[in-house]
N, C-alpha and C positions, 0 to 999 in steps of 0.2 A: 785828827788831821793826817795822821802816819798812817791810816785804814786807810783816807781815801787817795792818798797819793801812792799808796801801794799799789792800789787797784786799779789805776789811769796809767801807771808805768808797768803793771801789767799787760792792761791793754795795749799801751802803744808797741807789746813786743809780740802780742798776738796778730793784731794785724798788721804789722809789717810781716809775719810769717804766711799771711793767710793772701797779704797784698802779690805775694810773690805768686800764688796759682791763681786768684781773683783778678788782678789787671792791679792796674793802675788809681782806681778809685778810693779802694781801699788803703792804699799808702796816702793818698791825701786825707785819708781819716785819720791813721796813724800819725802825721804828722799836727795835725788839728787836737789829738788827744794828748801828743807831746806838748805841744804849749799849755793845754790845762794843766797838766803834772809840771808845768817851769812855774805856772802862775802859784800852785799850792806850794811847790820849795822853795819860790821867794815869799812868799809869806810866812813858811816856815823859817826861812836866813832870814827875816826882817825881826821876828820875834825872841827866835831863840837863835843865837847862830850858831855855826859849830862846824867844823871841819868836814865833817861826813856828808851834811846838807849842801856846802858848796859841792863838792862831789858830785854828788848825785843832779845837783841841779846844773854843773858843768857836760854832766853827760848827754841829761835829759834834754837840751839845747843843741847838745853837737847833733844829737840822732835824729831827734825829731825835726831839725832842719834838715838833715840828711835825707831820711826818709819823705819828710813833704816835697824839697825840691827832686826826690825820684818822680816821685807821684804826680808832679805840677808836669817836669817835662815830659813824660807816659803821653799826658794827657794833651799836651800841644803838639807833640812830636807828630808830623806825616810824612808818614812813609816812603813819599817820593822826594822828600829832604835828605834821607839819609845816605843815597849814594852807592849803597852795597849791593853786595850779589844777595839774590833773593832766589830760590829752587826754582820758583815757576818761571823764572825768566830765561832757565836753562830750557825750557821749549823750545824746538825746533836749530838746536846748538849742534853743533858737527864736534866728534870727538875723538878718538883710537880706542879699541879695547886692549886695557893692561896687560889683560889676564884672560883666558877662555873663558866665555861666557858659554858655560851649559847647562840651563838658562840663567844661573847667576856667576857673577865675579866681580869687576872692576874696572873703568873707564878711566879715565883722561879727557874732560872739557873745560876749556877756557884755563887751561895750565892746575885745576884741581883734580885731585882723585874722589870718584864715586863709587858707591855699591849700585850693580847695576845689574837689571833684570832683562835677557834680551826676549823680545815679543815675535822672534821670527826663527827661534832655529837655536843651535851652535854656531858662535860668532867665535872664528882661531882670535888668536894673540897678531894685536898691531891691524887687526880692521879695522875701516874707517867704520864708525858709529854715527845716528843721528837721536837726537833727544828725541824723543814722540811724551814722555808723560813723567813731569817731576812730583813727588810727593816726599816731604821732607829730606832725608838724607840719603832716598834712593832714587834712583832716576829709569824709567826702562825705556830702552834702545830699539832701534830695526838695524840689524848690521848688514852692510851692503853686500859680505860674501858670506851670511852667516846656512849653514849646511842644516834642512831639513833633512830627519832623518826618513828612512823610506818605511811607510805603511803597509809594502809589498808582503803578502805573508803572515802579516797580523790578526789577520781576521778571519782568518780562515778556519773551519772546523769539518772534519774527514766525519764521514758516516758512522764508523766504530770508534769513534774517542769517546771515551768512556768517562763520568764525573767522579771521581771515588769518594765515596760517602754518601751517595745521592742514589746507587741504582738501584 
């Protein structure tokens, strides 16, 4: 009996580890696998009792409910319940730039600070910004006075430039 409730309070701490990058299905496995391992350590305190067994069977209850009611509200929870800022809703948000953006630095929308990638140029410090594209913790901008740099001269190759290494 001490094998198989080893192995069920084993599992119950693997898949709460696994539930954490799997979603939320997983913890209500976990919590499902905790009530088996409550049901073999009350059978074990019914039988034999002993200090350690309540223990273990104290915990295996605190967690496994823990972990199932993670799992239960994962799984009811919709997203437009929750009320909070979410990146993509930072789309089309007006902002300041903190910091020179050439092409990266730091913005100001909605009273947060961003790392922020501008799509149009060098954007000085305290431009106004607009959101064009959130992807998690970065956001990239068009700033309204952001300075393309000139292509004048770039491309250009004289008759005798020579490649060294090449001739």
């Amino acid at each position: 009996m001490w094998i198989i409730t080893g192995v069920l309070l084993g599992l119950v701490g693997l898949a709460t580890f696994i539930g954490f990058h799997s979603g939320p299905h997983t913890h209500v496995l976990a919590g499902a696998i905790g009530l088996a391992a409550a049901g073999c350590l009350a059978y074990m305190v019914a039988t034999r009792p002993g200090p350690v067994l309540w223990s273990l069977l104290g915990a295996d209850l605190i967690i496994g409910t823990g972990i199932g009611v993670l799992g239960w509200k994962g799984l009811t929870h919709r997203p437009e319940d929750a009320g909070g800022n979410f990146s993509s809703s930072l789309e089309g948000e007006h902002g300041i730039a903190m910091s020179q953006l050439a092409p990266e630095g730091i913005v100001r929308v909605r009273g947060e600070l961003w790392s922020a990638v501008s799509i149009n140029g060098t954007v000085p410090v305290s431009t106004p910004v607009h959101v064009v594209r959130a992807a998690g913790v970065r956001v990239e901008v068009w700033g309204d006075d952001a300075q393309m740099k000139s292509s004048v001269g770039l491309f250009e190759l004289s008759e005798d430039a020579t490649m060294e290494g090449f001739e």
